[in-house]
Residue frames as a rotation matrix with the C-alpha (Angstrom) as fourth column:
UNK 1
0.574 0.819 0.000 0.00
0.819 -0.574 0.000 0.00
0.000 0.000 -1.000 0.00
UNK 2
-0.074 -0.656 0.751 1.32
0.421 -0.703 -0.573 3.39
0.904 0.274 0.328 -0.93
UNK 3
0.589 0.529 -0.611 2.45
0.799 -0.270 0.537 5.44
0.119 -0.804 -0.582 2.03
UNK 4
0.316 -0.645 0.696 3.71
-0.020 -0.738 -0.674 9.01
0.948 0.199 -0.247 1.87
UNK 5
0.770 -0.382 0.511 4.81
-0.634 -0.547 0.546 8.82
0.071 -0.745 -0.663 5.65
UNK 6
0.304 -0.802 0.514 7.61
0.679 0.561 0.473 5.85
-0.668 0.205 0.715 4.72
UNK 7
0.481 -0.443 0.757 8.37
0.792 -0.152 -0.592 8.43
0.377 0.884 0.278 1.95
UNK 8
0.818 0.295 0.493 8.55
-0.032 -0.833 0.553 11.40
0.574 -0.468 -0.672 4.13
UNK 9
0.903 -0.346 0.255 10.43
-0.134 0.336 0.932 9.36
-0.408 -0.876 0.257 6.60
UNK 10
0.354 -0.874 0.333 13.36
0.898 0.417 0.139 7.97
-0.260 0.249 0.933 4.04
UNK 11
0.608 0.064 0.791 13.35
0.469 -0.833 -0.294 11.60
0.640 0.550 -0.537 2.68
UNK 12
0.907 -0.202 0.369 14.01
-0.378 -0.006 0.926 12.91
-0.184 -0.979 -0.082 6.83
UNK 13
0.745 -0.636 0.202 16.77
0.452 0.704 0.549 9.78
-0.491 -0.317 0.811 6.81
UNK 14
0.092 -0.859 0.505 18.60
0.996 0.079 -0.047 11.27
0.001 0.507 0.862 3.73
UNK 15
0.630 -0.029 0.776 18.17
0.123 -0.983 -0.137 14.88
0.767 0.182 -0.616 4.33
UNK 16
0.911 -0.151 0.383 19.90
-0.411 -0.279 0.868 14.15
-0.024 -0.948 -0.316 7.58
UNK 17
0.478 -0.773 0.418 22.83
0.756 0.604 0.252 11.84
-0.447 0.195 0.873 6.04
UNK 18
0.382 -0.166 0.909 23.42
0.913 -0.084 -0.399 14.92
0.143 0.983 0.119 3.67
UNK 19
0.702 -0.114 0.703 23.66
-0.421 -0.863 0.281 17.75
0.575 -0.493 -0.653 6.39
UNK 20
0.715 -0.512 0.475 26.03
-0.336 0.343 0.877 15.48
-0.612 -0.787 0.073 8.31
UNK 21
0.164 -0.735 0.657 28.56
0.976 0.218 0.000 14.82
-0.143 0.642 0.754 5.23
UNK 22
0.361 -0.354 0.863 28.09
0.747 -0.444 -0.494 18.56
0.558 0.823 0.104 4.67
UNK 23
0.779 -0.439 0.447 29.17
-0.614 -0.675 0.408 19.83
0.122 -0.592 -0.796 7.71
UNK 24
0.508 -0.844 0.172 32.27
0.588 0.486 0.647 16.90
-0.629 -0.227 0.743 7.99
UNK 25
0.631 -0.010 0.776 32.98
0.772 -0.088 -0.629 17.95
0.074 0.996 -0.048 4.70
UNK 26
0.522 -0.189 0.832 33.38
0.370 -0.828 -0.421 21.68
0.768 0.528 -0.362 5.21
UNK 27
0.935 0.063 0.348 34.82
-0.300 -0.379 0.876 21.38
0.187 -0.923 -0.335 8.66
UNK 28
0.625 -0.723 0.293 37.76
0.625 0.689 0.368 19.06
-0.468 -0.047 0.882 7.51
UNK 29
-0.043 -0.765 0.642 38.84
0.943 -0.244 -0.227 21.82
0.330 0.596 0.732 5.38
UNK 30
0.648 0.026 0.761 38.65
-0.144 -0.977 0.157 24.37
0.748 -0.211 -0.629 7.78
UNK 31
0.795 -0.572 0.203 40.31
0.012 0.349 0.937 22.45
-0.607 -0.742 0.284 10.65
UNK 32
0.189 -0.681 0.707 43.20
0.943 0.328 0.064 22.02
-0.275 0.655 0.704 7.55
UNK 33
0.250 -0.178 0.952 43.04
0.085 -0.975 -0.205 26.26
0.964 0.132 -0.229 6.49
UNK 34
0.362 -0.196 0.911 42.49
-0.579 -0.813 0.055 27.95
0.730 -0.548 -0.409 9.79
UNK 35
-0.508 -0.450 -0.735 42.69
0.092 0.820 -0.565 25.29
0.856 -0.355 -0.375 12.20
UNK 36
-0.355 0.741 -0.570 40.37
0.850 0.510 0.133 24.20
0.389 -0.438 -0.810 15.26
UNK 37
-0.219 0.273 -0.937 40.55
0.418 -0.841 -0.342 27.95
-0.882 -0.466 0.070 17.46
UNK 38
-0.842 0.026 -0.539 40.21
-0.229 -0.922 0.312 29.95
-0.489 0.386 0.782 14.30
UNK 39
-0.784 0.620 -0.047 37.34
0.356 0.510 0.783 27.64
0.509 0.597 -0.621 12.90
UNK 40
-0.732 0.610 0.304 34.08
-0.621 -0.413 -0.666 29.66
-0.281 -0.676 0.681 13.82
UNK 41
-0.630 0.446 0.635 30.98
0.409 0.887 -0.217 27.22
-0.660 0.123 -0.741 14.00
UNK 42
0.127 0.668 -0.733 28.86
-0.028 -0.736 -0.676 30.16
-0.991 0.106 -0.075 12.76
UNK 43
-0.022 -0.266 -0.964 30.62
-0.979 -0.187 0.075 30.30
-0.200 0.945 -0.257 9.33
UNK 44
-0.974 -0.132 0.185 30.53
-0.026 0.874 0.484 26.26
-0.226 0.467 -0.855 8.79
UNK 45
-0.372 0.857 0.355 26.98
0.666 0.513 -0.542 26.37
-0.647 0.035 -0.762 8.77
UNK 46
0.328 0.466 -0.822 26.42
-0.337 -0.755 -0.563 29.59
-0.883 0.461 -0.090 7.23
UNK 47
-0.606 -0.586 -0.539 29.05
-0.780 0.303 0.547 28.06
-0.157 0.752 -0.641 3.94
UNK 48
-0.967 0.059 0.249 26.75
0.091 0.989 0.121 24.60
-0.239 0.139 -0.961 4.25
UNK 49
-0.887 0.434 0.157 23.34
-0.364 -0.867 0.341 26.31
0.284 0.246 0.927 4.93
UNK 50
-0.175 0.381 -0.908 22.76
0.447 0.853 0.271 25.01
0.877 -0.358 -0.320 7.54
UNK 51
0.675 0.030 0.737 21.45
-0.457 -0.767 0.449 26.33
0.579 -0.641 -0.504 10.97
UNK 52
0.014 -0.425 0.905 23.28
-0.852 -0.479 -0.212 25.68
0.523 -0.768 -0.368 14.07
UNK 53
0.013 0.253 0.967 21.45
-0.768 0.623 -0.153 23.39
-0.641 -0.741 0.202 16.17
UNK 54
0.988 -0.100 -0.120 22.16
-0.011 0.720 -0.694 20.78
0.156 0.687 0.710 13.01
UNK 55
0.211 -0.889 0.406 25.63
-0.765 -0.409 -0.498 21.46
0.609 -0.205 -0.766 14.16
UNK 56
-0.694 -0.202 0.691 24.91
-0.719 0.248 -0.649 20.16
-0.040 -0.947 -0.318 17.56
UNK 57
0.481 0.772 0.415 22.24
-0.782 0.592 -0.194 17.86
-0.396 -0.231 0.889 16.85
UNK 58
0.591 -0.586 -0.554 24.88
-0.222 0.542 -0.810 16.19
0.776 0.602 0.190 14.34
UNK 59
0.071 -0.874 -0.482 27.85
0.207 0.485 -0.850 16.16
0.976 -0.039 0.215 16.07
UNK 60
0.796 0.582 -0.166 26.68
0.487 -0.454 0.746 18.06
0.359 -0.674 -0.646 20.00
UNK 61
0.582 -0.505 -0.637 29.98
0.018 -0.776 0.631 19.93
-0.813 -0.379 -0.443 20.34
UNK 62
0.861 -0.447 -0.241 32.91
-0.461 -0.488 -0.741 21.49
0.214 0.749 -0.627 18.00
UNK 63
-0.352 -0.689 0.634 35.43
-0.685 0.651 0.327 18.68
-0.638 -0.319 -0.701 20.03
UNK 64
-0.137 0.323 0.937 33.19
-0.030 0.944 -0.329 15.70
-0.990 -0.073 -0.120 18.55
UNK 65
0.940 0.259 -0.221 33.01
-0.179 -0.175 -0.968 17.41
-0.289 0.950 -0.118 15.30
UNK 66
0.233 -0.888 0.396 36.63
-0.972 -0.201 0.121 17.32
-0.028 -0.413 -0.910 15.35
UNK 67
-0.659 -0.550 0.514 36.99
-0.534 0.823 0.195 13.77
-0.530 -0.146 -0.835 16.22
UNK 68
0.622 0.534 0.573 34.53
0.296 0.517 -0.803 12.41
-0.725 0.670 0.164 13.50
UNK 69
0.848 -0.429 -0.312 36.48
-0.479 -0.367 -0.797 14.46
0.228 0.825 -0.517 10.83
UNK 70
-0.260 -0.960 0.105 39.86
-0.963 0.265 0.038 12.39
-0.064 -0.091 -0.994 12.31
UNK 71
-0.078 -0.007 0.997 37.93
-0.225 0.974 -0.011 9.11
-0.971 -0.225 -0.077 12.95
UNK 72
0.855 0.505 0.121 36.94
-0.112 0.406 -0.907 9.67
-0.507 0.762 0.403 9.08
UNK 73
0.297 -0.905 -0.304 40.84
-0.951 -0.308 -0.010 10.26
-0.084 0.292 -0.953 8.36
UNK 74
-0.347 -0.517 0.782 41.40
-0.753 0.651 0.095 7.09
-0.558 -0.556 -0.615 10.23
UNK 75
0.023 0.430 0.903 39.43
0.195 0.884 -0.426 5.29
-0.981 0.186 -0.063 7.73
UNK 76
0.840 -0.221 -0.496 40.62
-0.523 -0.574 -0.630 6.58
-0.146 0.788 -0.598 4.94
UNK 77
-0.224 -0.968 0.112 44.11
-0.973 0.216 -0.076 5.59
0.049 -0.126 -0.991 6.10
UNK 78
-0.240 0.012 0.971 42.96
-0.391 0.914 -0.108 1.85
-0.889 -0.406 -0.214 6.94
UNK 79
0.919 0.391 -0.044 41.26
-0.136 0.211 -0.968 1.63
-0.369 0.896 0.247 3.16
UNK 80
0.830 -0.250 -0.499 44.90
-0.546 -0.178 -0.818 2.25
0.115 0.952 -0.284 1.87
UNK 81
-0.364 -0.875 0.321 46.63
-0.924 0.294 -0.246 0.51
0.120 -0.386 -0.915 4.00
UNK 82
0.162 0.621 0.767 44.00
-0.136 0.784 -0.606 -2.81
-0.977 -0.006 0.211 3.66
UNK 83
0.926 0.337 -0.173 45.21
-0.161 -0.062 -0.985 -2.35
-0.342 0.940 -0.003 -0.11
UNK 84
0.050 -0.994 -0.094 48.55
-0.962 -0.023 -0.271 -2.35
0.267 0.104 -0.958 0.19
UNK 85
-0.377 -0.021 0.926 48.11
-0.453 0.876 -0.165 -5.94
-0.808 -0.482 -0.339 2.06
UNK 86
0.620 0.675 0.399 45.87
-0.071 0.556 -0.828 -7.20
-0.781 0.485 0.393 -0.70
UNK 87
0.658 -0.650 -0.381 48.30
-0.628 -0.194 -0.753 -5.82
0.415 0.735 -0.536 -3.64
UNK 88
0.014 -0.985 -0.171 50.77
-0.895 0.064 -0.442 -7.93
0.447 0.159 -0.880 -1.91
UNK 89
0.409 0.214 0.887 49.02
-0.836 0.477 0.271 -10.70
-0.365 -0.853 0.374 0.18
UNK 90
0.833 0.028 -0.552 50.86
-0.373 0.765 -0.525 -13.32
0.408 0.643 0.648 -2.04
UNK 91
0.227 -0.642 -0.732 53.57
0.508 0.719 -0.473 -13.19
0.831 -0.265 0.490 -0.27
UNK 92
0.686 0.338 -0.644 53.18
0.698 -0.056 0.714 -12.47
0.206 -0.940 -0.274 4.05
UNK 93
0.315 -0.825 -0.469 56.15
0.885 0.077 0.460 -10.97
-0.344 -0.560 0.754 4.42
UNK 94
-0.694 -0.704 0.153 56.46
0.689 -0.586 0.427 -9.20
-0.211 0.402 0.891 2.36
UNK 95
0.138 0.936 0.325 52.81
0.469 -0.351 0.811 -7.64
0.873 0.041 -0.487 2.46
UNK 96
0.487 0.035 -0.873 53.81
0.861 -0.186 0.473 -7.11
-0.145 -0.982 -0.121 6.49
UNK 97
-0.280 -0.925 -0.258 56.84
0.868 -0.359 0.343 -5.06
-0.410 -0.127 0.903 5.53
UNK 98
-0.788 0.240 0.566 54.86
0.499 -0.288 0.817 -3.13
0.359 0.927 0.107 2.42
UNK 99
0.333 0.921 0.204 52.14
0.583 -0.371 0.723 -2.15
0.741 -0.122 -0.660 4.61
UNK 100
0.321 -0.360 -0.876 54.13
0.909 -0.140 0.391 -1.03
-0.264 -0.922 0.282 7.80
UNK 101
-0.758 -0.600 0.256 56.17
0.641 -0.614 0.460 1.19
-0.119 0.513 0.850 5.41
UNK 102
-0.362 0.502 0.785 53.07
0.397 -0.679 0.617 2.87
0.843 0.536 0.047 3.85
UNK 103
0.519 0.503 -0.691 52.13
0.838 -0.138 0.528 3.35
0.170 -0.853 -0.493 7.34
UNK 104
-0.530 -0.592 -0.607 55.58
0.427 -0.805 0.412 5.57
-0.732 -0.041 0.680 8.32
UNK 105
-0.777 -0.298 0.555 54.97
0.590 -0.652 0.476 7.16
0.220 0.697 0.682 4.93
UNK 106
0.017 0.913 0.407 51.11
0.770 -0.271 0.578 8.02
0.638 0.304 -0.708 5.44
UNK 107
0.681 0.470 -0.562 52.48
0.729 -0.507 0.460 10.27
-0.068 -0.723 -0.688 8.66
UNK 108
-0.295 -0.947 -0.126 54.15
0.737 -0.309 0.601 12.08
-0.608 0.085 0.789 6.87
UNK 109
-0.352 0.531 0.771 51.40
0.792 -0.270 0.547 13.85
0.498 0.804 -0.326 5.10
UNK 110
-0.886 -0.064 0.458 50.95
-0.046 -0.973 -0.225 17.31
0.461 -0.220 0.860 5.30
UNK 111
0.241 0.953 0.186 46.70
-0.678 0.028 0.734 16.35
0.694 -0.303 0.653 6.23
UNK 112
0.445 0.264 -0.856 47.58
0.527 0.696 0.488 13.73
0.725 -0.668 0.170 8.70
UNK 113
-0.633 -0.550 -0.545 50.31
0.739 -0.219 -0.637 15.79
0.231 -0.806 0.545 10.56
UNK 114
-0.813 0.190 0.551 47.71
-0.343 -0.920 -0.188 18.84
0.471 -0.342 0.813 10.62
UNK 115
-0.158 0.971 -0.179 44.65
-0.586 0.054 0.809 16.76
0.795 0.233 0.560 11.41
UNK 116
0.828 0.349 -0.438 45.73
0.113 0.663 0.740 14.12
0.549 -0.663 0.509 14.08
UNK 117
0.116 -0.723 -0.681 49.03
0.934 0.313 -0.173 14.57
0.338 -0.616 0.712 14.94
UNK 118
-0.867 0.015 0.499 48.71
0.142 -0.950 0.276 18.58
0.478 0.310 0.822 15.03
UNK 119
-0.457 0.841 0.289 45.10
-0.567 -0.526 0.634 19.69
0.686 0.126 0.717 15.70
UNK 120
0.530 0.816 -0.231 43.87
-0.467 0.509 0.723 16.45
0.707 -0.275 0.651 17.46
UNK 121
-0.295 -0.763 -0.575 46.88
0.788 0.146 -0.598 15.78
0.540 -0.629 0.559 19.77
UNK 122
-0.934 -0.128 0.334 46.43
-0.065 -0.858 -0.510 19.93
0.352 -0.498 0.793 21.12
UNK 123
-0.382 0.656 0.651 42.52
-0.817 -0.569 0.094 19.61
0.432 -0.496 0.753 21.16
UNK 124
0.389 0.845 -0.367 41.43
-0.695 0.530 0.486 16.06
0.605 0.066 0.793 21.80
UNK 125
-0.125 -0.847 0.516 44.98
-0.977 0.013 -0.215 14.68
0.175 -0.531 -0.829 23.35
UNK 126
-0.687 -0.284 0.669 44.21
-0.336 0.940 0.054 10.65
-0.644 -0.188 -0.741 24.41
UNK 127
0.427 0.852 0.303 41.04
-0.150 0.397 -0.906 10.51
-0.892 0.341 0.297 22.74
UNK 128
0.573 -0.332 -0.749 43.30
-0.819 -0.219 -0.530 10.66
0.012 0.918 -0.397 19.50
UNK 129
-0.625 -0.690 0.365 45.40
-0.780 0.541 -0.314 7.64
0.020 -0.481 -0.877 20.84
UNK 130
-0.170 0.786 0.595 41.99
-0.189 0.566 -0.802 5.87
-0.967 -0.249 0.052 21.81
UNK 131
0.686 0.636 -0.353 41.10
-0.457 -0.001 -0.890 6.35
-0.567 0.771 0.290 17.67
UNK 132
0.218 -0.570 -0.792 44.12
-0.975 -0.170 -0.146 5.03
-0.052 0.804 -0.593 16.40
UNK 133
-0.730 -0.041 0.682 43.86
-0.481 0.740 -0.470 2.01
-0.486 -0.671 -0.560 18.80
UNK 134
0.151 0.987 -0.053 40.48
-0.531 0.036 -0.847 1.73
-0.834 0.157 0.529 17.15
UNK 135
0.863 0.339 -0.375 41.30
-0.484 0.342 -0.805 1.16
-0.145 0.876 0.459 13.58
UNK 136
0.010 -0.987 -0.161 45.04
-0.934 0.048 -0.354 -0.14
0.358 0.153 -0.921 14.36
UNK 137
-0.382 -0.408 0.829 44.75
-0.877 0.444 -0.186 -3.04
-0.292 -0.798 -0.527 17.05
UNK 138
0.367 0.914 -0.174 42.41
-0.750 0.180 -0.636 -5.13
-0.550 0.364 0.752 15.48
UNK 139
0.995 0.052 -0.086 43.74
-0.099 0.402 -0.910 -5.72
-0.013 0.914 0.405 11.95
UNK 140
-0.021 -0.996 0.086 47.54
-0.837 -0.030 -0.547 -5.61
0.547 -0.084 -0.833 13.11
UNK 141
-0.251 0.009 0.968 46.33
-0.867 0.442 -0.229 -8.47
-0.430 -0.897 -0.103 15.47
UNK 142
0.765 0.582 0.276 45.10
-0.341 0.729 -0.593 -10.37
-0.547 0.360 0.756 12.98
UNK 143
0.703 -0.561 -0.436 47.87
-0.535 -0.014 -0.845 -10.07
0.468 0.827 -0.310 10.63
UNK 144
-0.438 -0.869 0.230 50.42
-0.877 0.356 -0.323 -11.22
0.199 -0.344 -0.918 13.37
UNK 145
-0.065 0.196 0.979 48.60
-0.661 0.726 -0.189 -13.81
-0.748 -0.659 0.082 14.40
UNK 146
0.921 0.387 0.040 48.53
-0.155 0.460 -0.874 -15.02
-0.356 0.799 0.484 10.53
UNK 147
0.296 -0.725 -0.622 51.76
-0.622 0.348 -0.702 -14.43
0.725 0.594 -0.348 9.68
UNK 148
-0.431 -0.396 0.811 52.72
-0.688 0.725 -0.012 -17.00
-0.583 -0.563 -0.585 13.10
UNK 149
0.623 0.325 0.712 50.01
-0.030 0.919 -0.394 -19.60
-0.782 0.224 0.582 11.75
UNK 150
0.964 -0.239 -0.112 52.53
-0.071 0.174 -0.982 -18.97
0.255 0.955 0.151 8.22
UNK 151
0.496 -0.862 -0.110 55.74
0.737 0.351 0.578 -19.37
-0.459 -0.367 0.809 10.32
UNK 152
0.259 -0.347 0.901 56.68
0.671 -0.607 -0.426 -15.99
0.695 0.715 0.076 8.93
UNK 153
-0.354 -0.405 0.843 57.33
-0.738 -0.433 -0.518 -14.62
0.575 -0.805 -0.146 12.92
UNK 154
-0.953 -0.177 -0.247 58.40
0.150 0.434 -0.888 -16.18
0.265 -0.883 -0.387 16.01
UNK 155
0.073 0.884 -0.463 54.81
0.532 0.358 0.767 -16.94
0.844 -0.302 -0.444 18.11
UNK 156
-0.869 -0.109 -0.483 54.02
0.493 -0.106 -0.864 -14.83
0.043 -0.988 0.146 20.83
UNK 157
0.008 0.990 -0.143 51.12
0.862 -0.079 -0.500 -12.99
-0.506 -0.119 -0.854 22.05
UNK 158
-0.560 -0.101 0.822 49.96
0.774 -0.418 0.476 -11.04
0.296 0.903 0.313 19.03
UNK 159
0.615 0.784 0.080 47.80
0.738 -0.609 0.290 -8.61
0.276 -0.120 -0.954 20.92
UNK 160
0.712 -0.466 -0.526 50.69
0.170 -0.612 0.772 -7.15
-0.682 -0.639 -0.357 22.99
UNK 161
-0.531 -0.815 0.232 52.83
0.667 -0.233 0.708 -7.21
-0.523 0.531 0.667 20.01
UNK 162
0.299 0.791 0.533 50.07
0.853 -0.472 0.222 -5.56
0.427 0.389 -0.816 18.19
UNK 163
0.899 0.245 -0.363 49.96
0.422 -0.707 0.568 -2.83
-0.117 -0.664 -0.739 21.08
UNK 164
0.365 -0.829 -0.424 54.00
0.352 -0.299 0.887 -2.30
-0.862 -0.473 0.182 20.67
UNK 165
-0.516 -0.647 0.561 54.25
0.760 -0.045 0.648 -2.17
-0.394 0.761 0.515 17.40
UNK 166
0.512 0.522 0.682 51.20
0.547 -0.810 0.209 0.42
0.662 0.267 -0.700 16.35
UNK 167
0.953 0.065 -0.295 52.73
0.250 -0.717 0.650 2.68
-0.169 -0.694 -0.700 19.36
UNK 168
-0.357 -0.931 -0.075 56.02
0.562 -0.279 0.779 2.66
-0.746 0.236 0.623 17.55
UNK 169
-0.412 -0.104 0.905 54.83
0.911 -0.026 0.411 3.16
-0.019 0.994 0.105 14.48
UNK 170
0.718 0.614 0.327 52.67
0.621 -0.778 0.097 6.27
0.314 0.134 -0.940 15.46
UNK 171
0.599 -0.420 -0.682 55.33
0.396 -0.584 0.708 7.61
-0.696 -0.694 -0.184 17.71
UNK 172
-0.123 -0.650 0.750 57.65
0.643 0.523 0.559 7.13
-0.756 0.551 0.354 14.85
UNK 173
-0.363 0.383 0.850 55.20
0.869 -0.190 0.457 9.01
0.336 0.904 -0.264 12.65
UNK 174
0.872 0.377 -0.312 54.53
0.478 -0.793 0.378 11.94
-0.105 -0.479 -0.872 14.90
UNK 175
0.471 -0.882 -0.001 58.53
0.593 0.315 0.741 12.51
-0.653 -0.350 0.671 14.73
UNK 176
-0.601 -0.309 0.737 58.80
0.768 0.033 0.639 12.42
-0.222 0.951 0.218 11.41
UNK 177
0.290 0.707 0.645 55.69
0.683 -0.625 0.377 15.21
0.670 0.331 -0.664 11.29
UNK 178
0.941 -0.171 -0.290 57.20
0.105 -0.669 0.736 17.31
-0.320 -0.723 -0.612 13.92
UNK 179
-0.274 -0.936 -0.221 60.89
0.003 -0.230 0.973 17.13
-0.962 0.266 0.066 12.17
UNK 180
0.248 0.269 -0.931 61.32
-0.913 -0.256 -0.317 18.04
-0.323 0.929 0.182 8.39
UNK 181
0.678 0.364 0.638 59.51
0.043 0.848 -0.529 14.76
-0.733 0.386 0.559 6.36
UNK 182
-0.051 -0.595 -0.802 63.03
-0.988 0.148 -0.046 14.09
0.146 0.790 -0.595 4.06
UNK 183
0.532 -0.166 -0.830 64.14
-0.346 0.852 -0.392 11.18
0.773 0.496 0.396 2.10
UNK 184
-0.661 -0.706 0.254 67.04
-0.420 0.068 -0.905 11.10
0.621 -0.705 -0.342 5.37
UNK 185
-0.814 0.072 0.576 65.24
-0.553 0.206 -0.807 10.85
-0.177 -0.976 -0.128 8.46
UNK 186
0.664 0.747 -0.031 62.40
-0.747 0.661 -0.073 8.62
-0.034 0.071 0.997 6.70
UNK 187
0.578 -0.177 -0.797 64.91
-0.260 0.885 -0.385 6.41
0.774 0.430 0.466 6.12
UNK 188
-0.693 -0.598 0.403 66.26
-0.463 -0.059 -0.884 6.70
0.552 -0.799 -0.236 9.40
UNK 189
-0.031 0.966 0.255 62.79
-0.934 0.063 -0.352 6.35
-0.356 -0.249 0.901 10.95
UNK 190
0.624 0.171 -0.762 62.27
-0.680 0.599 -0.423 3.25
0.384 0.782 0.490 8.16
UNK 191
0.030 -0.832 -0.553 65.59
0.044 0.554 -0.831 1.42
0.999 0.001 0.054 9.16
UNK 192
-0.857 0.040 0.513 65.15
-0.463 0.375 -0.803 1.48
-0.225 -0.926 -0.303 13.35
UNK 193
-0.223 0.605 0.765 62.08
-0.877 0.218 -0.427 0.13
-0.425 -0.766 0.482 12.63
UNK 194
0.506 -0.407 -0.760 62.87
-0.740 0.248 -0.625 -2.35
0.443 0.879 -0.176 10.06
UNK 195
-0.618 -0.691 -0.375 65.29
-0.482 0.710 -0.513 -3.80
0.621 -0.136 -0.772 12.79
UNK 196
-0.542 0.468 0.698 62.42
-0.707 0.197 -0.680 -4.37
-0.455 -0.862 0.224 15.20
UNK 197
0.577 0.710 -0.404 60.61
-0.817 0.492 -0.302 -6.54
-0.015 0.504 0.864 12.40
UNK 198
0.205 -0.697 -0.687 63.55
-0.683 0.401 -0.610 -8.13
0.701 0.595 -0.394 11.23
UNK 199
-0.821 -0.551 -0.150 64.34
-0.413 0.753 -0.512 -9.65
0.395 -0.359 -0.846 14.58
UNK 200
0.106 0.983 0.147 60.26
-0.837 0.168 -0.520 -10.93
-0.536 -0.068 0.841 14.59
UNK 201
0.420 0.071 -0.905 61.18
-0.892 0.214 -0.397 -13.03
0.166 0.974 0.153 11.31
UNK 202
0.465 -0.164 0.870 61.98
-0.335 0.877 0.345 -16.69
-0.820 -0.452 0.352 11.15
């Protein structure tokens, strides 16, 4: 039976999906121009045309708006780094090594150092730690625990290696965004950690 209040309603569903991409949207590239203090909420909504309280009904502060616009970073970064594995999953090792790398390289980007390691370190501080945990511990757990079942590293507990190795690898990558992002100190960066894999390998 036709009903215009299921239309109404899906209408509602996507008018609200579309104000909430268009305030991520225009807030990621303000948090990236002016950065978080100079970012007035007034002007995102006025630029989206949108009122306010769609602001806050979306996201209910200008912190949480903030950390959606990194958690969407953070998935962004897992997509390309879930490709790199695939482009190479033929051989474990060398997928492990290929993906770690793209990892150093990805914090080196001018949008990650201003967005998480920059902006969301000063305003959001652990909660930024808590998101990387998020999309990091997981799928780094799995992977070690695959490349043991392939005898491609020594067995131990793959969660806590998990936990040591993402907390290099960010620390590693904050470094490298706080010092100047050459061909040198990546490969400096690249080659201490490189030795921490290496003595993983069997």
């Amino acid at each position: 039976m036709f009903s215009t209040k299921k239309i109404y309603s899906r209408y509602i569903k996507k008018k609200k999906i579309n104000a909430r991409e268009a305030l991520l949207k225009n807030a990621r590239k303000s948090f990236l121009e002016k950065g978080f203090i100079n970012t007035s909420m007034d002007t995102l909504c006025e630029e989206v045309h949108l009122s306010r309280g769609a602001l806050y009904h979306n996201f209910g502060s200008k912190e949480k708006l903030l950390e959606e616009v990194i958690r969407n970073e953070y998935i962004t970064i897992y997509t390309r780094l879930d490709n790199k594995w695939k482009k190479h999953e033929r051989n474990p090792k060398n997928a492990f090594l290929e993906t770690c790398k793209l990892s150093l390289k990805i914090g080196m980007e001018p949008v990650v150092h201003k967005l998480i390691f920059t902006e969301g370190r000063l305003i959001l501080g652990e909660k930024v730690r808590e998101l990387d945990r998020e999309f990091s511990l997981e799928p780094i757990t799995s992977i070690l625990l695959y490349l043991m079942k392939e005898r491609v590293i020594k067995k131990m507990n793959a969660e806590m290696l998990a936990l040591q190795l993402n907390a290099c690898l960010m620390e590693l990558s904050f470094w490298l965004s706080r010092n100047k992002s050459t061909r040198s100190n990546f490969n400096k960066a690249w080659n201490s950690f490189l030795e921490i894999l290496e003595s993983l390998l069997l």
